[in-house]
VEXZAGU-862777 format. One record per residue (C-alpha): residue number from 1; x, y, z. Coordinates in nm, 3 decimals, always signed. Example, Ala and Ser with C-alpha at 12.3 -4.5 7.8 and 13.67 -1.06 7.14 Angstrom:
// VEXZAGU-862777
{atom 1; {+1.230; -0.450; +0.780}}
{atom 2; {+1.367; -0.106; +0.714}}
This chain:
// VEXZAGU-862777
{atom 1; {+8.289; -9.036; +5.805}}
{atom 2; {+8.318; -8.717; +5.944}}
{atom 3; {+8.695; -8.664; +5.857}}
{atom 4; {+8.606; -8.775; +5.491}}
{atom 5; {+8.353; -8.544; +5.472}}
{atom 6; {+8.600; -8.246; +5.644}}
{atom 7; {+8.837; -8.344; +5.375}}
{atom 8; {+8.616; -8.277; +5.049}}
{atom 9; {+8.462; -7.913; +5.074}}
{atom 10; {+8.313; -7.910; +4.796}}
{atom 11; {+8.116; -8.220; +4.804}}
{atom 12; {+7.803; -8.028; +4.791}}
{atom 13; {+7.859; -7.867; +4.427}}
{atom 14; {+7.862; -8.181; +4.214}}
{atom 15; {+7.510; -8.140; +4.095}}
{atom 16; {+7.688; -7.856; +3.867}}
{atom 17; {+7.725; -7.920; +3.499}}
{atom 18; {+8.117; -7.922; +3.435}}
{atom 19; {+8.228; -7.544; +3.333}}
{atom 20; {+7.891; -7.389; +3.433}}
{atom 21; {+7.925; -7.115; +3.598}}
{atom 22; {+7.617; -6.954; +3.898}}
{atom 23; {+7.445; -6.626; +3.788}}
{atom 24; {+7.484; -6.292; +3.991}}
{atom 25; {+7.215; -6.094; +4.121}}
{atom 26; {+7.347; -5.771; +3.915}}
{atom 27; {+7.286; -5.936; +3.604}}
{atom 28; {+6.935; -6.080; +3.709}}
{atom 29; {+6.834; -5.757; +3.761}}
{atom 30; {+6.997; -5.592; +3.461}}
{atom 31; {+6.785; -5.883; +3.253}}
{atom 32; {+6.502; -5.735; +3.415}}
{atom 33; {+6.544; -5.399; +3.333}}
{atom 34; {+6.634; -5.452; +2.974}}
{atom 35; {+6.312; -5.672; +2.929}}
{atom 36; {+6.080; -5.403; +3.122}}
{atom 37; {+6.210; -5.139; +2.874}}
{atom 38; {+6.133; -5.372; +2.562}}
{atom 39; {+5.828; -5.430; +2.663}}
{atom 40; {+5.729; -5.048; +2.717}}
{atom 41; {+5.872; -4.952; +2.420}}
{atom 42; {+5.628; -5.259; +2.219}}
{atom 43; {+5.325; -5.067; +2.412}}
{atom 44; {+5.431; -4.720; +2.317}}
{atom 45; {+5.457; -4.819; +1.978}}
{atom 46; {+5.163; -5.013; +1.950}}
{atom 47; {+4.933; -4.706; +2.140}}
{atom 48; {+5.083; -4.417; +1.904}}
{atom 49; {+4.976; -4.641; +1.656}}
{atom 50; {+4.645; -4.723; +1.761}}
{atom 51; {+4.611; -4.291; +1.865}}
{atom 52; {+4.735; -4.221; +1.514}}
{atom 53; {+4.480; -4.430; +1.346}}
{atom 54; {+4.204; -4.281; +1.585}}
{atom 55; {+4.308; -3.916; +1.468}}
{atom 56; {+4.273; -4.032; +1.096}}
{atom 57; {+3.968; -4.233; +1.150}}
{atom 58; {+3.798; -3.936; +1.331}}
{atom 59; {+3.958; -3.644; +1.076}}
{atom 60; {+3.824; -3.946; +0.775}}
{atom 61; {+3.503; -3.917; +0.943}}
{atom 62; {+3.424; -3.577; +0.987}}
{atom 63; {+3.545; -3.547; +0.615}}
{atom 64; {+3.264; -3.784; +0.527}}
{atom 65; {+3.026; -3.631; +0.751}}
{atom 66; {+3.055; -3.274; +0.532}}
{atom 67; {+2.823; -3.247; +0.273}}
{atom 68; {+2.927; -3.149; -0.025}}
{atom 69; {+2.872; -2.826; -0.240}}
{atom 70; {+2.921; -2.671; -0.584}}
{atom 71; {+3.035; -2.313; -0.501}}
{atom 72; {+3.009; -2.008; -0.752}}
{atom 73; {+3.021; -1.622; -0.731}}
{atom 74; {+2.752; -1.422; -0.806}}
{atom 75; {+2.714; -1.282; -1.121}}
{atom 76; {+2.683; -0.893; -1.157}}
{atom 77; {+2.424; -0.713; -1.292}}
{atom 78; {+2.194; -0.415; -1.322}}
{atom 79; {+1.865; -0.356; -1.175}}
{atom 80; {+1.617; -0.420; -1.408}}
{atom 81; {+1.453; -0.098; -1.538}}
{atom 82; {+1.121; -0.324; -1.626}}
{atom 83; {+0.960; -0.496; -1.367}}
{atom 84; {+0.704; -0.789; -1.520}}
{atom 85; {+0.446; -0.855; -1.264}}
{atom 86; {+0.117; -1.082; -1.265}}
{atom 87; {-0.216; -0.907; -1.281}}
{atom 88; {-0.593; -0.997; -1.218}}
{atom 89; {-0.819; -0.857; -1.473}}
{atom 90; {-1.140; -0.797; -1.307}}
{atom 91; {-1.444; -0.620; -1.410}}
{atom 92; {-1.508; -0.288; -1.315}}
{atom 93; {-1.895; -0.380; -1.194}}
{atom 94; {-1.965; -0.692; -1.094}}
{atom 95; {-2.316; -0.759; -0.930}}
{atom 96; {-2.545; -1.046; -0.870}}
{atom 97; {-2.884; -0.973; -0.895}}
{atom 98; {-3.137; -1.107; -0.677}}
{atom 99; {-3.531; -1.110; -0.650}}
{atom 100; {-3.689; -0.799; -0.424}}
{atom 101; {-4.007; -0.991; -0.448}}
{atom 102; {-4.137; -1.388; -0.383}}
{atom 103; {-4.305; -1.579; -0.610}}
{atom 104; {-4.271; -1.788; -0.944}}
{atom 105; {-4.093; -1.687; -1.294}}
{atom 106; {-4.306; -1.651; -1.606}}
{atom 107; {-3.992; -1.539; -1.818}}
{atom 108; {-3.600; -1.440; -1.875}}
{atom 109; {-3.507; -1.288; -2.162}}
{atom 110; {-3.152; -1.242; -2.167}}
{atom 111; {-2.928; -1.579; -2.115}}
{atom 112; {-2.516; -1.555; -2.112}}
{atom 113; {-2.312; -1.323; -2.283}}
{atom 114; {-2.580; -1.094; -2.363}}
{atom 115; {-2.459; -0.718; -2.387}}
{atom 116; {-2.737; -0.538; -2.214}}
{atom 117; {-2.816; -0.161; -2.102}}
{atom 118; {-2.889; +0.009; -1.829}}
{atom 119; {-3.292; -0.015; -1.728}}
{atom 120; {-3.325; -0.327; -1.958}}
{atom 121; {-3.591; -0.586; -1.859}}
{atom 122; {-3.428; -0.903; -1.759}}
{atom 123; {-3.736; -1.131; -1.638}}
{atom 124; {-4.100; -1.108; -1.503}}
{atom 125; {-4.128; -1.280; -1.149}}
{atom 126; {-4.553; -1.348; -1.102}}
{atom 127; {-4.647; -1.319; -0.720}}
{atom 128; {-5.027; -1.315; -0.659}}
{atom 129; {-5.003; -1.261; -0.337}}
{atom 130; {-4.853; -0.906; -0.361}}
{atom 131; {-5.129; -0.846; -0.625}}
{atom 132; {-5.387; -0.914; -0.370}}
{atom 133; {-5.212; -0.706; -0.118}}
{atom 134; {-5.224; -0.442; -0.302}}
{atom 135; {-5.539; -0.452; -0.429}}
{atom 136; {-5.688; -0.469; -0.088}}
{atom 137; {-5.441; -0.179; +0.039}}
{atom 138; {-5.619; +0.059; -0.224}}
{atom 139; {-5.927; -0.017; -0.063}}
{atom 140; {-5.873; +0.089; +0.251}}
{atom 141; {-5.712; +0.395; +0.149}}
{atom 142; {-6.064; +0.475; -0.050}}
{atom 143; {-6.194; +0.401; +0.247}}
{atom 144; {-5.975; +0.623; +0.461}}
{atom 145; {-6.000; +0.880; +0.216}}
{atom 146; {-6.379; +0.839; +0.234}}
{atom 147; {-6.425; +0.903; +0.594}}
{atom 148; {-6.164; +1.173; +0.610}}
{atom 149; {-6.378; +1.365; +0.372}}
{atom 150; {-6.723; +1.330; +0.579}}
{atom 151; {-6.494; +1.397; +0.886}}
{atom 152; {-6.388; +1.734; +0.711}}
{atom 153; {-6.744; +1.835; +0.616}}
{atom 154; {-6.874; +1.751; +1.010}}
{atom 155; {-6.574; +1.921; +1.151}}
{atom 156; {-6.566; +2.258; +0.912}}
{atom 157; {-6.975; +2.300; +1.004}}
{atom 158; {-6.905; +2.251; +1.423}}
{atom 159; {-6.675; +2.524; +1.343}}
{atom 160; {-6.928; +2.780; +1.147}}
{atom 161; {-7.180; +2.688; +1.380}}
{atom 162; {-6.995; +2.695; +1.716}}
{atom 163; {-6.927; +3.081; +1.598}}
{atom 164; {-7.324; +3.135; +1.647}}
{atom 165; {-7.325; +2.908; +1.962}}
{atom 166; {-7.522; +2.668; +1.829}}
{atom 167; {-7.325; +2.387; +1.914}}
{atom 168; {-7.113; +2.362; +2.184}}
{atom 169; {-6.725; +2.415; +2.194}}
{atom 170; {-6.667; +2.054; +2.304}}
{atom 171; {-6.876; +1.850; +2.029}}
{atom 172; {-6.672; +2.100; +1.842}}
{atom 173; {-6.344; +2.018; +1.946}}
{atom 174; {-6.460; +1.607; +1.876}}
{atom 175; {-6.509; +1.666; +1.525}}
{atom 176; {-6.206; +1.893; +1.471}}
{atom 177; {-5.967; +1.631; +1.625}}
{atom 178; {-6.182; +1.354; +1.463}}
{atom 179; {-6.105; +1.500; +1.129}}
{atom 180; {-5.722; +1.494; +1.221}}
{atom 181; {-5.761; +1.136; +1.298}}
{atom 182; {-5.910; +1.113; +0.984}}
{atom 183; {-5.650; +1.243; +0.759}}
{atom 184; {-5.372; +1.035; +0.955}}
{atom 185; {-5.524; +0.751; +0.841}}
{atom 186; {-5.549; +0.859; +0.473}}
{atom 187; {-5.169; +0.926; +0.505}}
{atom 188; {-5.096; +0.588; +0.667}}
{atom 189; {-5.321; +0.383; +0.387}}
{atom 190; {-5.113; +0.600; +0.099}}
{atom 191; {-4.817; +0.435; +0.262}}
{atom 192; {-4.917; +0.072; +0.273}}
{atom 193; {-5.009; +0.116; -0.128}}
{atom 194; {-4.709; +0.280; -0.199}}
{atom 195; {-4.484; +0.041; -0.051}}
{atom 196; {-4.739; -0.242; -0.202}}
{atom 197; {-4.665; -0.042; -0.533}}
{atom 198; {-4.296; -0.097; -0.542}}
{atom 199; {-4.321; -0.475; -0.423}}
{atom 200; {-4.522; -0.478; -0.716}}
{atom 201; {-4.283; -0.318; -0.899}}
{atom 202; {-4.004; -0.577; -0.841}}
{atom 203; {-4.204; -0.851; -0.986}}
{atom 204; {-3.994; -0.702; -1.279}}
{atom 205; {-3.607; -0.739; -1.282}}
{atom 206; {-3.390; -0.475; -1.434}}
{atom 207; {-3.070; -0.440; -1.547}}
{atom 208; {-2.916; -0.195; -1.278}}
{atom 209; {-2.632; -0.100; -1.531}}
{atom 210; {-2.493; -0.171; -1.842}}
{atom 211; {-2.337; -0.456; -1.908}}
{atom 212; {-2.273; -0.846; -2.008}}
{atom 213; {-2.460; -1.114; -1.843}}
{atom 214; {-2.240; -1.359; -1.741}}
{atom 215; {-2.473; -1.634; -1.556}}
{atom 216; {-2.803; -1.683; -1.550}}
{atom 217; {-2.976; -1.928; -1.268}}
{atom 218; {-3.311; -1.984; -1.304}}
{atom 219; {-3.583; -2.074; -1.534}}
{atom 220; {-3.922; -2.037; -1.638}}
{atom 221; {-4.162; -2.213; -1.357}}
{atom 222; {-3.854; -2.144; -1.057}}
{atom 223; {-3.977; -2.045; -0.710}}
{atom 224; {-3.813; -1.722; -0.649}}
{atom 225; {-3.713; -1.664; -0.287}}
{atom 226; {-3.707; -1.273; -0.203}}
{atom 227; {-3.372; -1.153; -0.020}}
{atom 228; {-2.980; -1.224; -0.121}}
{atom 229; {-2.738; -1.520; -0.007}}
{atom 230; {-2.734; -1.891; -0.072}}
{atom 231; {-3.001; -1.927; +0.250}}
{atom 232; {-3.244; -1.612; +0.206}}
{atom 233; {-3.250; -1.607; -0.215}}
{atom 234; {-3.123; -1.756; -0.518}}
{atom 235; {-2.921; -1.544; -0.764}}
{atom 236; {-3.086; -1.476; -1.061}}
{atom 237; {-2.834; -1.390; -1.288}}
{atom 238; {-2.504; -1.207; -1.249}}
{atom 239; {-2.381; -0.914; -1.461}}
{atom 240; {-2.040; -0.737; -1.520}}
{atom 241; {-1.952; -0.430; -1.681}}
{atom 242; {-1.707; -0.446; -1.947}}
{atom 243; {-1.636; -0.090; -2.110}}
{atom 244; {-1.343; -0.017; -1.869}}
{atom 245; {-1.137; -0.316; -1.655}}
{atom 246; {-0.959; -0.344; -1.369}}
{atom 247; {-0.622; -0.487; -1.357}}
{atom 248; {-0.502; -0.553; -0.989}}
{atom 249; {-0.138; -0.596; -0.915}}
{atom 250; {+0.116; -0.636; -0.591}}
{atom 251; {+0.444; -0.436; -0.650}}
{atom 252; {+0.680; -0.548; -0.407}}
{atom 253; {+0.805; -0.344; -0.193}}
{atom 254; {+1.128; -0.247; -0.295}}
{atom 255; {+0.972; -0.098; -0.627}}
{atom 256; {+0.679; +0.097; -0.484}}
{atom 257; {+0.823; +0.436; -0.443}}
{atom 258; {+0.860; +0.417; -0.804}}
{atom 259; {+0.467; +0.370; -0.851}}
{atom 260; {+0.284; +0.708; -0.938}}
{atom 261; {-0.124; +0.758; -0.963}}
{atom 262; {-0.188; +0.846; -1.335}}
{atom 263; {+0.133; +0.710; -1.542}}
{atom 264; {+0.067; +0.454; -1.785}}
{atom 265; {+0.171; +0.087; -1.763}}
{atom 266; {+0.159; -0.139; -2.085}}
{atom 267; {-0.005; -0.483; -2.050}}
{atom 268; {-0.022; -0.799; -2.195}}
{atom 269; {-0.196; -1.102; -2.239}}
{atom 270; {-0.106; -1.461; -2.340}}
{atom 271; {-0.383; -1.506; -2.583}}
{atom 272; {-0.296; -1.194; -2.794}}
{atom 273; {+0.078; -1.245; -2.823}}
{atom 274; {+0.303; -0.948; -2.961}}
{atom 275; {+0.009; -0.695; -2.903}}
{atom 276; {+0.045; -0.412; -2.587}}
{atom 277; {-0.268; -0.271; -2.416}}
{atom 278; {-0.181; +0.047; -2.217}}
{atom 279; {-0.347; +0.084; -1.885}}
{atom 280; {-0.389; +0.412; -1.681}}
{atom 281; {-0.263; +0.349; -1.279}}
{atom 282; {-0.554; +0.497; -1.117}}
{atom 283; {-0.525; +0.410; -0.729}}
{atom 284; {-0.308; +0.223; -0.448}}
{atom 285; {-0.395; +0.082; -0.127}}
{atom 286; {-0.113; +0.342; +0.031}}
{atom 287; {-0.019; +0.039; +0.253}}
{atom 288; {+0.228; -0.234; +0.261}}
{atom 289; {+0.068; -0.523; +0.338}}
{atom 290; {+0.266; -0.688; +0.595}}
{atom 291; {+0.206; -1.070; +0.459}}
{atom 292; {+0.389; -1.049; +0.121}}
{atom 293; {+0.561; -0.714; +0.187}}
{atom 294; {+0.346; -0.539; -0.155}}
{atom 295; {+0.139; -0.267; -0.256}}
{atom 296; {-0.193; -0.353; -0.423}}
{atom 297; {-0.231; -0.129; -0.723}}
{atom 298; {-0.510; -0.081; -0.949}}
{atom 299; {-0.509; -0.013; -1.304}}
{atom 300; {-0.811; +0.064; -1.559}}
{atom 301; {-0.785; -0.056; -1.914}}
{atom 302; {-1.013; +0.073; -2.174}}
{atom 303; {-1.229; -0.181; -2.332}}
{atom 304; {-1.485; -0.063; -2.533}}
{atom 305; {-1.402; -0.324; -2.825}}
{atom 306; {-1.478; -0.609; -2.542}}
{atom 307; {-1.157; -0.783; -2.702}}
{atom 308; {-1.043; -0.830; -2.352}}
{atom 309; {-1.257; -1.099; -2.042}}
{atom 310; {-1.246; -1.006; -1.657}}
{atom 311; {-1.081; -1.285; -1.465}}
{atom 312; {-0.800; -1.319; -1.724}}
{atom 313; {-0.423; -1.313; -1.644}}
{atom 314; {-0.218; -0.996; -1.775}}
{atom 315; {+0.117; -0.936; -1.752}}
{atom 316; {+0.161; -0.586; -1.649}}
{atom 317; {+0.528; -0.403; -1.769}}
{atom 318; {+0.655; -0.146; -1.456}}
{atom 319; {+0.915; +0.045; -1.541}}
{atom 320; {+1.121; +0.104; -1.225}}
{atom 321; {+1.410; +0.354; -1.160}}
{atom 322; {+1.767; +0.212; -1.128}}
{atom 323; {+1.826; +0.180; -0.730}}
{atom 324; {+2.158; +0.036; -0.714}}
{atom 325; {+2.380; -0.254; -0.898}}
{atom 326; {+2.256; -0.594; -0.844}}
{atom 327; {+2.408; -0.991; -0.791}}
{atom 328; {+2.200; -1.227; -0.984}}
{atom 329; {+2.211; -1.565; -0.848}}
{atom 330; {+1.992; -1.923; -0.945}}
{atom 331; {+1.687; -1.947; -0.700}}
{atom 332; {+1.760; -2.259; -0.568}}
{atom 333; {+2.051; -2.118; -0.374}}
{atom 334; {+1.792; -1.921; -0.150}}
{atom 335; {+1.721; -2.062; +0.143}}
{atom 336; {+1.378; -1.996; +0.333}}
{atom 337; {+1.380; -2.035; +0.717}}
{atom 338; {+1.175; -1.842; +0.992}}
{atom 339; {+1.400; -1.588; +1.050}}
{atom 340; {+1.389; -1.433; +0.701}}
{atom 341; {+1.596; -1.524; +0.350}}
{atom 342; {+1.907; -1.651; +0.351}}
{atom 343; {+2.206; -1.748; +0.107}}
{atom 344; {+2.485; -1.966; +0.227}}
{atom 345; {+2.869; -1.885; +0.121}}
{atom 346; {+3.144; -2.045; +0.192}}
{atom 347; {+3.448; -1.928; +0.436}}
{atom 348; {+3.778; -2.067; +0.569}}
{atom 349; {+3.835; -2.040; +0.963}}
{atom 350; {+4.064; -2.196; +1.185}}
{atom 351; {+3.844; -2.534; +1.128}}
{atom 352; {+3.813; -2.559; +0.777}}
{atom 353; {+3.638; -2.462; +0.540}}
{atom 354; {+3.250; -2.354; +0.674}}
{atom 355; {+2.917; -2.252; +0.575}}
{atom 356; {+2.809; -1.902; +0.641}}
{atom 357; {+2.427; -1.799; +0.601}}
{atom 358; {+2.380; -1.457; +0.522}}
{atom 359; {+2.073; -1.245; +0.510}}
{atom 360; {+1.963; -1.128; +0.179}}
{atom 361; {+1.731; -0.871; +0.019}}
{atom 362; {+1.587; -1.008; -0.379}}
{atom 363; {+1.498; -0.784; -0.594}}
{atom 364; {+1.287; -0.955; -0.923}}
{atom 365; {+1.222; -1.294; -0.932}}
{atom 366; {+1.227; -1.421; -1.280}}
{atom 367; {+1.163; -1.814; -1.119}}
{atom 368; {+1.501; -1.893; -1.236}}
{atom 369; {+1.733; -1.655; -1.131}}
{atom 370; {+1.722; -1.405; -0.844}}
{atom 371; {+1.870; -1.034; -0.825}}
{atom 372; {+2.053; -0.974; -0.454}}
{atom 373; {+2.006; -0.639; -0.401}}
{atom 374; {+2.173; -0.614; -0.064}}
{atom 375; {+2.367; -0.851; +0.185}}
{atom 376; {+2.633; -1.003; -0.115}}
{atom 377; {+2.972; -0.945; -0.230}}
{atom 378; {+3.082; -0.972; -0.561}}
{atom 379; {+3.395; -1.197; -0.344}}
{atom 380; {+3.123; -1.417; -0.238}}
{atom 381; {+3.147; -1.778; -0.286}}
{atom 382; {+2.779; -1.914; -0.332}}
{atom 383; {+2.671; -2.255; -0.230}}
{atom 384; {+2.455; -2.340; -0.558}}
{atom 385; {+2.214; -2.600; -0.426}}
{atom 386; {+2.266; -2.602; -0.033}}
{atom 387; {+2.071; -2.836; +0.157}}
{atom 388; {+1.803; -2.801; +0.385}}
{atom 389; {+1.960; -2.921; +0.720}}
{atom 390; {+2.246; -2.664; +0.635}}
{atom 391; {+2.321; -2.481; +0.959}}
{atom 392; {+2.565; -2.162; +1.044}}
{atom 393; {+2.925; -2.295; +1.119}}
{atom 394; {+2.895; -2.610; +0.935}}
{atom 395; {+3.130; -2.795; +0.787}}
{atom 396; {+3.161; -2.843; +0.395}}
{atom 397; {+3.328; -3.011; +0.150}}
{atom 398; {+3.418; -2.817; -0.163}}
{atom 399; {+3.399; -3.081; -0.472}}
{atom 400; {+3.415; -2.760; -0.748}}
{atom 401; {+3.339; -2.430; -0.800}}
{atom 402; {+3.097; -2.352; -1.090}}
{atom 403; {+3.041; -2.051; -1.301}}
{atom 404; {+2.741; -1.838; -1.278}}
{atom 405; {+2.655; -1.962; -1.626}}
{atom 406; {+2.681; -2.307; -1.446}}
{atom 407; {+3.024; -2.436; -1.632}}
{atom 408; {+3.287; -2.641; -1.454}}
{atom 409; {+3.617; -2.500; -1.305}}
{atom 410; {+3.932; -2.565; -1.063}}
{atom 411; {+3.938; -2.594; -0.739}}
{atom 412; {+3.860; -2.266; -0.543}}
């Protein structure tokens, strides 16, 4: 057996498949290498593709995330040489009138929209009491005046007769200083009827100027309560005078160095339409009030025809001196935020294209348009309507660029 098997070497390859032949190590590893590279060049393909879809996702999204504007520049034009302001018309007098006196009314005699004059009896208030009062006051002052007389007459014969030394200087002195006493109290009981007197006197109410009688609050039988305000008195009637108005205005400020005391300012008023009233510009505060950044002005109107009613609405016609050229813009492109007015416009930076908020000074305010009287450029692009979460360095999406007469156009 063991010489057979010395003769047949290769006894211990027939498991072999016929013409098969064994695999080196070289190419092993060479399959290796080649399948390694596949492989990383599947994964680099598949992560620049997955990196590039990121990148378009992300630039897709921030593209959505812009809002989107309507852009326009402002339109040029001139300050406006009138300024149209509100005003108050107010009566140049306005009282209420109260009672001085308590008691009850026995009668009115003027009710609402009565003209009246000055001194004119407006009702009769009846107190009893103050009646009495005084009554008894001018009693005592007959009284006083009484015994200041017999104290005179007993003091001026001490006197002669103290001369003789008939009397002696000390009774003499009594009826001297008793006499002074005397005559104090004659002065003090004048003053208790006098100021009885004039309580009396307000039992009658008078018209303390001339005037229309614009509400009347009690009536005939009323308990009258003496004293003003809702918990002292009751108003009895309230009057304003009419002849001459006042018309109260706020200029803002940009406009009130124009404002002079004495030039005349035309008015007018909704219920007389195409008709001009010319008021005089008699005062100012000569203060900006630091709330709403205007001067309070007064003007008087002359209204002796009484076509014209305090608390009506006038429209009062400045005219203002050209300043500088304006930008008019729509309203709704200002934007209101703590730190003052702004307008947004729209720049291009290294990012894209951003939203800028720039401060603004407005000149008139017609409601619908606005005039920019400093912080824009003619260049500027405007965002129209920008909204309210709009912040500095934001990004926008331009979708088309109006005109200022709110038309259509191309791309900016």
């Amino acid at each position: 057996m063991s010489d057979q098997s010395q003769s047949n070497p290769h006894s211990g390859s027939r498991d072999q498949a016929p013409g098969q032949r064994p695999i080196s190590a070289p190419a092993v590893i060479l399959g290796f290498v080649v399948v390694l590279l596949v492989a990383c060049i599947v994964g680099a393909i598949g992560i620049l593709g997955r990196m590039h879809s990121d990148t378009v996702l992300a630039k897709q999204t921030r593209a959505l995330a812009a809002p989107t504007v309507d852009v326009a520049s402002p339109k040029p034009g001139a300050p406006a040489d009138v300024l149209v302001l509100p005003g108050n018309v107010t009566a140049y007098t306005d009282a209420p009138i109260y009672a001085r006196t308590e008691g009850y009314l026995t009668r009115w005699y003027y009710d609402i929209g009565a003209h009246v004059q000055k001194g004119a009896l407006l009702a009769v208030i009846s107190s009893p009491e103050v009646d009495q009062q005084l009554a008894q006051a001018e009693a005592d002052l007959a009284t006083a005046q009484t015994n200041a007389k017999n104290a005179k007459v007993q003091a001026d014969r001490y006197s002669d007769l103290v001369k003789s030394n008939s009397v002696s200087r000390l009774d003499t002195d009594t009826f001297v200083t008793q006499a002074a006493a005397a005559a104090s109290a004659v002065h003090s009981a004048q003053a208790n009827v006098d100021r009885l007197r004039a309580m009396q006197s307000f039992e009658k109410i008078y018209a303390p100027f001339s005037g229309v009688i614009t509400a009347r609050n009690v009536d005939t039988g009323q308990l009258i309560n003496a004293g003003a305000g809702s918990a002292a008195g009751t108003e009895l009637f309230h009057m304003q005078a009419v002849q001459v108005l006042r018309v109260y205005a706020s200029v803002p400020q940009l406009y009130s160095g124009t404002v002079k005391r004495g030039m005349k300012v035309p008015l007018t008023f909704p219920q007389f339409p195409g008709q001009t009233f010319e008021g005089t510009l008699v005062r100012t505060t000569n203060a900006i009030d630091p709330a709403s950044r205007t001067l309070l002005i007064e003007i008087d109107v002359n209204n002796r025809d009484g076509k014209l009613l305090p608390g009506a609405l006038a429209q009062v016609h400045f005219r203002t001196t050209a300043t500088a050229p304006t930008l008019i813009i729509p309203t709704a492109a200002l934007i209101f935020r703590s730190e003052g007015l702004r307008v947004a416009t729209v720049v291009n930076n290294n990012q894209g294209t951003v939203a800028h908020l720039t401060p603004v000074e407005i000149g008139q305010d017609d409601g619908a348009t606005a005039q920019v009287v400093n912080g824009l450029n003619p260049s500027d692009r405007v965002i129209q309507d920008p909204p309210d979460s709009l912040i500095e360095g934001e990004l926008v999406t331009v979708i088309s660029a109006v005109s200022s007469s709110g038309e259509g156009g191309g791309q900016p």
